[in-house]
C-alpha atoms as an extended CHARMM CRD file, in Angstrom:
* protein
*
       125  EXT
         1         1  UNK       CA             14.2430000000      -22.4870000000       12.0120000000  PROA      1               0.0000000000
         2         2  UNK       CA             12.0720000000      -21.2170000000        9.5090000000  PROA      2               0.0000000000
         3         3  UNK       CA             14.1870000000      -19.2030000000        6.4160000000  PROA      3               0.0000000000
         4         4  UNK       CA             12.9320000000      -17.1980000000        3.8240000000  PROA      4               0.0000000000
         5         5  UNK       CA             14.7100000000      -17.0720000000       -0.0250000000  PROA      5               0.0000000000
         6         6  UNK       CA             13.6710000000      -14.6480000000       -2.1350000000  PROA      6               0.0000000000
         7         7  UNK       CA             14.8260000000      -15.1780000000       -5.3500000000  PROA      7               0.0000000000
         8         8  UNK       CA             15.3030000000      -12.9080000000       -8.7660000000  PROA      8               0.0000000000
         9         9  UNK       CA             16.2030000000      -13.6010000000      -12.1220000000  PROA      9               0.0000000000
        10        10  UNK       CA             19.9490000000      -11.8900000000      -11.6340000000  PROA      10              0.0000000000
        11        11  UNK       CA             21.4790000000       -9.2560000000      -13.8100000000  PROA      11              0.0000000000
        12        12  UNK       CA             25.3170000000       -8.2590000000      -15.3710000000  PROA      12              0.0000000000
        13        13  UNK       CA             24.5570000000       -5.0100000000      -13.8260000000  PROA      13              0.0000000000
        14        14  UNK       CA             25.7800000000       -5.1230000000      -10.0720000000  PROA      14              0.0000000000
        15        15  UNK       CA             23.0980000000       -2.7600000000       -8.9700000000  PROA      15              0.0000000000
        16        16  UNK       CA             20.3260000000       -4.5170000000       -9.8920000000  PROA      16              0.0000000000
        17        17  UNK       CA             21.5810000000       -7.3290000000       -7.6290000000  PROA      17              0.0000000000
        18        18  UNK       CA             22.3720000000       -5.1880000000       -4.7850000000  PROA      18              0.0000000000
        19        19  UNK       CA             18.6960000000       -3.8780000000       -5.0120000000  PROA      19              0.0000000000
        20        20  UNK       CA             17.4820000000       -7.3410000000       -4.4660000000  PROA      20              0.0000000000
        21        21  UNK       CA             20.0230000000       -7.7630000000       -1.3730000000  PROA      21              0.0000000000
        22        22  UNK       CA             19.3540000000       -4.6380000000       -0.5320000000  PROA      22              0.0000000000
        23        23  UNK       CA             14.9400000000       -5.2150000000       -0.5030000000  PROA      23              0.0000000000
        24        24  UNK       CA             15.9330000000       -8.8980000000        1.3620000000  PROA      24              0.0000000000
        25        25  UNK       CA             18.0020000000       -6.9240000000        4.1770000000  PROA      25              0.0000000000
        26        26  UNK       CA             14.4680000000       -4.6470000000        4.5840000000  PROA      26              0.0000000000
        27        27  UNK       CA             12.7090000000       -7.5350000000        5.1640000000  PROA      27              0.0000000000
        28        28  UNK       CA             15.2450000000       -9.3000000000        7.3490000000  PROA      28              0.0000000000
        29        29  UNK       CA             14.9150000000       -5.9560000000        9.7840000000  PROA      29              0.0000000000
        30        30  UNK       CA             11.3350000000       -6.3380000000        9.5430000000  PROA      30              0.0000000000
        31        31  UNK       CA             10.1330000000       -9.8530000000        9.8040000000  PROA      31              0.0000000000
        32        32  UNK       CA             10.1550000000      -10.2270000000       13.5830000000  PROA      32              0.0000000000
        33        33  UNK       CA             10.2800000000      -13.4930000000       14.6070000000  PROA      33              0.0000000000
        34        34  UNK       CA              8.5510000000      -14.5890000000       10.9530000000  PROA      34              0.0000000000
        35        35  UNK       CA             11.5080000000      -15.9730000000        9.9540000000  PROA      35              0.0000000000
        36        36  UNK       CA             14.8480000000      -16.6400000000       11.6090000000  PROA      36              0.0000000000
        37        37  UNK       CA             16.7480000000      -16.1810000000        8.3430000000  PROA      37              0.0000000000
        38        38  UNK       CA             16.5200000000      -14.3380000000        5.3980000000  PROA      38              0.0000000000
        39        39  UNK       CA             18.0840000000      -14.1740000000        2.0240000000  PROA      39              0.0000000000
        40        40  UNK       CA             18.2900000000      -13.5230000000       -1.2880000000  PROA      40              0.0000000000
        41        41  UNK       CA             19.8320000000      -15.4510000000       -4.6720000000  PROA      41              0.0000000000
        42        42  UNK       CA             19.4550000000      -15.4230000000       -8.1820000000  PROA      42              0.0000000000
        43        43  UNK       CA             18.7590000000      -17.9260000000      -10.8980000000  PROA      43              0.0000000000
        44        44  UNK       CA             21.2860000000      -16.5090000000      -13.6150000000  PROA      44              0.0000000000
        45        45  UNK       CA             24.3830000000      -14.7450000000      -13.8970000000  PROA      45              0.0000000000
        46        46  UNK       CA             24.5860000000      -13.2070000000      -10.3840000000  PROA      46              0.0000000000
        47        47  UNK       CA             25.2630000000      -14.8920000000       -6.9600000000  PROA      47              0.0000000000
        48        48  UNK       CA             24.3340000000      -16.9450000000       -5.0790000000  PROA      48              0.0000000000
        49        49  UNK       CA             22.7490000000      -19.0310000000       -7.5040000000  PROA      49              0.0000000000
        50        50  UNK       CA             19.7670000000      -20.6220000000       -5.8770000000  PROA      50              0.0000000000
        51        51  UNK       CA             20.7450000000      -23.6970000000       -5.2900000000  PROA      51              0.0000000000
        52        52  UNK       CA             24.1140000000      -22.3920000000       -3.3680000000  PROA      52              0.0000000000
        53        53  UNK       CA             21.5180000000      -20.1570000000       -1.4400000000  PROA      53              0.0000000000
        54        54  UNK       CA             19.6860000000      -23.1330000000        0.1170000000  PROA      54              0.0000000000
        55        55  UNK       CA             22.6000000000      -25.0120000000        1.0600000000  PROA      55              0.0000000000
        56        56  UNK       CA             23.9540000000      -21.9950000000        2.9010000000  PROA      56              0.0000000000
        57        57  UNK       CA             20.4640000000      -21.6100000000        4.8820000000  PROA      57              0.0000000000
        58        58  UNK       CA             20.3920000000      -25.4550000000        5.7460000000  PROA      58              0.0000000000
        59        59  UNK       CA             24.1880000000      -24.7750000000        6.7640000000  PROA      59              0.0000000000
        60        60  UNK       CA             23.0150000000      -22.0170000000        9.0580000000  PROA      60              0.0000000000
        61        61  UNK       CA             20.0830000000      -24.8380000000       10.6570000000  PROA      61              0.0000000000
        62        62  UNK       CA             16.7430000000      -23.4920000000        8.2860000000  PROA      62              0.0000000000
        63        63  UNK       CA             14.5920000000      -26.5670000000        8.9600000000  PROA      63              0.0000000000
        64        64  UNK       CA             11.6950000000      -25.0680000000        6.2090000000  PROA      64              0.0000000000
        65        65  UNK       CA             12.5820000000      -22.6060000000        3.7440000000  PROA      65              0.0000000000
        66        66  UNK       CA             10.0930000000      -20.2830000000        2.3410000000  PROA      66              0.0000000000
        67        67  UNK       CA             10.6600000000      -19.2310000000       -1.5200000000  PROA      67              0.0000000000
        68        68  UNK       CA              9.6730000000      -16.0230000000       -3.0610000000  PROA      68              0.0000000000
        69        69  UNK       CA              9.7930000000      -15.4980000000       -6.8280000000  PROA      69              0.0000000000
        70        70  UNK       CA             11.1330000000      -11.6420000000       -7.0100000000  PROA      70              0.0000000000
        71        71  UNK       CA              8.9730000000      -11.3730000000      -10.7070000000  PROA      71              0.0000000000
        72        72  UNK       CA              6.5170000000       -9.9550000000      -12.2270000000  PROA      72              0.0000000000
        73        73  UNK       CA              4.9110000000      -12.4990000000      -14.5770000000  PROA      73              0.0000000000
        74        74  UNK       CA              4.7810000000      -16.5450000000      -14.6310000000  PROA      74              0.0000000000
        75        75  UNK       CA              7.5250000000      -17.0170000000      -17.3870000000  PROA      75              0.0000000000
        76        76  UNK       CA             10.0420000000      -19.5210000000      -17.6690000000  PROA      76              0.0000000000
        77        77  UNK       CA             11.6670000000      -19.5480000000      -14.7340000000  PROA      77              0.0000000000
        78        78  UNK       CA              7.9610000000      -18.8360000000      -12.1820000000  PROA      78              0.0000000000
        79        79  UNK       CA              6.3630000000      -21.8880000000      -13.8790000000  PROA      79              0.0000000000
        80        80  UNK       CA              9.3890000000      -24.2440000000      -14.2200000000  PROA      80              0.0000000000
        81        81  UNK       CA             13.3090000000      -23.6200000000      -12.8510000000  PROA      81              0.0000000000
        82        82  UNK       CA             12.3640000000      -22.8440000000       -9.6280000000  PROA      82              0.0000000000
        83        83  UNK       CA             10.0110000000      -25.7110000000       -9.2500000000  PROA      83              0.0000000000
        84        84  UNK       CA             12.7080000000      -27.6410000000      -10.9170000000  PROA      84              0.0000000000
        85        85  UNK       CA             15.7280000000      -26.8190000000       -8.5090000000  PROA      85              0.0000000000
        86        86  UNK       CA             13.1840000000      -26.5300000000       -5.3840000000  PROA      86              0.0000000000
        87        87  UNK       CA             12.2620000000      -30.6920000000       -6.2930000000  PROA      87              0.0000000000
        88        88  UNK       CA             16.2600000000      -30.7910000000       -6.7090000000  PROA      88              0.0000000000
        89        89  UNK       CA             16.5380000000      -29.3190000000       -3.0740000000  PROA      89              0.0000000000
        90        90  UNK       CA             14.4450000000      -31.6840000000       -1.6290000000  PROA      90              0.0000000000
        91        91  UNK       CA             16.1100000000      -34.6560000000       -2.7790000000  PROA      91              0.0000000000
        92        92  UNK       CA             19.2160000000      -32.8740000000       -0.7780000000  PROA      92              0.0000000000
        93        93  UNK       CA             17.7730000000      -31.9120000000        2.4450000000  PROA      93              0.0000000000
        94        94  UNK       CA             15.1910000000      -34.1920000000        2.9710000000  PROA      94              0.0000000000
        95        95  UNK       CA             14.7980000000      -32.9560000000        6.3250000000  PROA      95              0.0000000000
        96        96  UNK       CA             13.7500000000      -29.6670000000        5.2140000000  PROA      96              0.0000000000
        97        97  UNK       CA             10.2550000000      -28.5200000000        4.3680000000  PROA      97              0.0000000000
        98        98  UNK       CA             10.1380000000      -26.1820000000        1.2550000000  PROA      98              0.0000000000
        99        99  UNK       CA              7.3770000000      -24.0630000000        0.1420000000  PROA      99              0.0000000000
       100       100  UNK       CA              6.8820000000      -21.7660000000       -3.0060000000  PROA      100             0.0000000000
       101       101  UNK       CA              4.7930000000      -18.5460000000       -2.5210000000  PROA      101             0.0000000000
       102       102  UNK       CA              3.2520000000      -17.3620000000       -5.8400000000  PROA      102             0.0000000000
       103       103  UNK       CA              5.0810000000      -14.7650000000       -7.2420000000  PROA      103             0.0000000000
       104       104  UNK       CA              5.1680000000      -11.0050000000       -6.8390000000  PROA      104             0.0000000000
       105       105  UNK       CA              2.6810000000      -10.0870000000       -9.9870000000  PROA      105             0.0000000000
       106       106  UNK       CA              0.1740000000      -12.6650000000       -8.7860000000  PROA      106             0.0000000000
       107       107  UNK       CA              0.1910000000      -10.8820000000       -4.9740000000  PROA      107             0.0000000000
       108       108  UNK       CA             -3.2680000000       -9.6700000000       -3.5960000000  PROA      108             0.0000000000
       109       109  UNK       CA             -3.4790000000       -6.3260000000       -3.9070000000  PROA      109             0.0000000000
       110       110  UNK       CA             -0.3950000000       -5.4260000000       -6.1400000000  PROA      110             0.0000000000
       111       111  UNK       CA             -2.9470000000       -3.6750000000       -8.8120000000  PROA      111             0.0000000000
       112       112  UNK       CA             -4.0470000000       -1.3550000000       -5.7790000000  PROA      112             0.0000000000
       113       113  UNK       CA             -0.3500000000       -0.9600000000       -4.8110000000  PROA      113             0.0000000000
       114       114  UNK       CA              0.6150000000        0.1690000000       -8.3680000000  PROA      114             0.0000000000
       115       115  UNK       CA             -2.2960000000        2.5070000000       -8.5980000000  PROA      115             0.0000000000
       116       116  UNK       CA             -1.3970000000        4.1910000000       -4.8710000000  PROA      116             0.0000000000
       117       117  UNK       CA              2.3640000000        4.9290000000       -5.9040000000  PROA      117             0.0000000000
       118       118  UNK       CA              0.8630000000        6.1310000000       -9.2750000000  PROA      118             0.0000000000
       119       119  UNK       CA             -1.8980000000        8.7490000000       -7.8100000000  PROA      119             0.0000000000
       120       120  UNK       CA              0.8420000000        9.5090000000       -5.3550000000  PROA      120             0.0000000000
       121       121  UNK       CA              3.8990000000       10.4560000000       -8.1610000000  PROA      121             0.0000000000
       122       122  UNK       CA              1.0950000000       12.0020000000      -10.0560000000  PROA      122             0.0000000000
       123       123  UNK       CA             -0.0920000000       13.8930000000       -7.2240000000  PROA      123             0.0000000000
       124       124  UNK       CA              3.4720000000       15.7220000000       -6.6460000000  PROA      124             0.0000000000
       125       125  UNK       CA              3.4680000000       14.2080000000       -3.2410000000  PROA      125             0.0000000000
């Protein structure tokens, strides 16, 4: 079964989380048959930490798990922990296949995104 984990950087204040559960939900509802599971985890401070995340999603029978890096820019955490812990993972569930998407600032078409939601709050609309 093929899983989906997005993953943010995880904040002290609860709502921030909750947005990110709330965003993975969304696409849960919307995926179709995409992906048979989908969650979310964080990488600090907040849970599930990533690594607790995958184990739960091999634990409900994922057999690849698709990760998404909730961020903006390639710092830190884009470029190395999540590479890190995914190389981790692997060594754990050998059986699973594990992919990294790029992240959400280096998305096609996020510049014409921005720019839409911009014309449209400027707009009044």
């Amino acid at each position: 079964m093929k899983a989906l984990l997005i993953i943010a950087h995880g904040s002290r204040r609860k709502d921030s989380n909750d947005e990110v559960r709330r965003l993975a939900d969304r696409i849960r509802e919307n995926s179709g048959p995409a992906f048979g599971l989908v969650a979310s985890a964080f990488l600090e401070i907040s849970s599930p930490q990533m690594d607790s995340a995958i184990a739960d999603l091999a634990e409900e029978g994922a057999t690849s798990i698709v990760v998404f890096p909730y961020f903006l820019a390639a710092g830190t955490h884009v470029a190395h922990d999540i590479p890190r812990i995914v190389e981790e993972e692997k060594e754990a569930y050998p059986n699973i296949d594990f992919e990294i998407l790029p992240h959400l600032g280096a998305l096609q078409g996020i510049s014409s995104l921005i720019l839409k939601h911009i014309y449209k709050s400027a707009s009044g609309e």
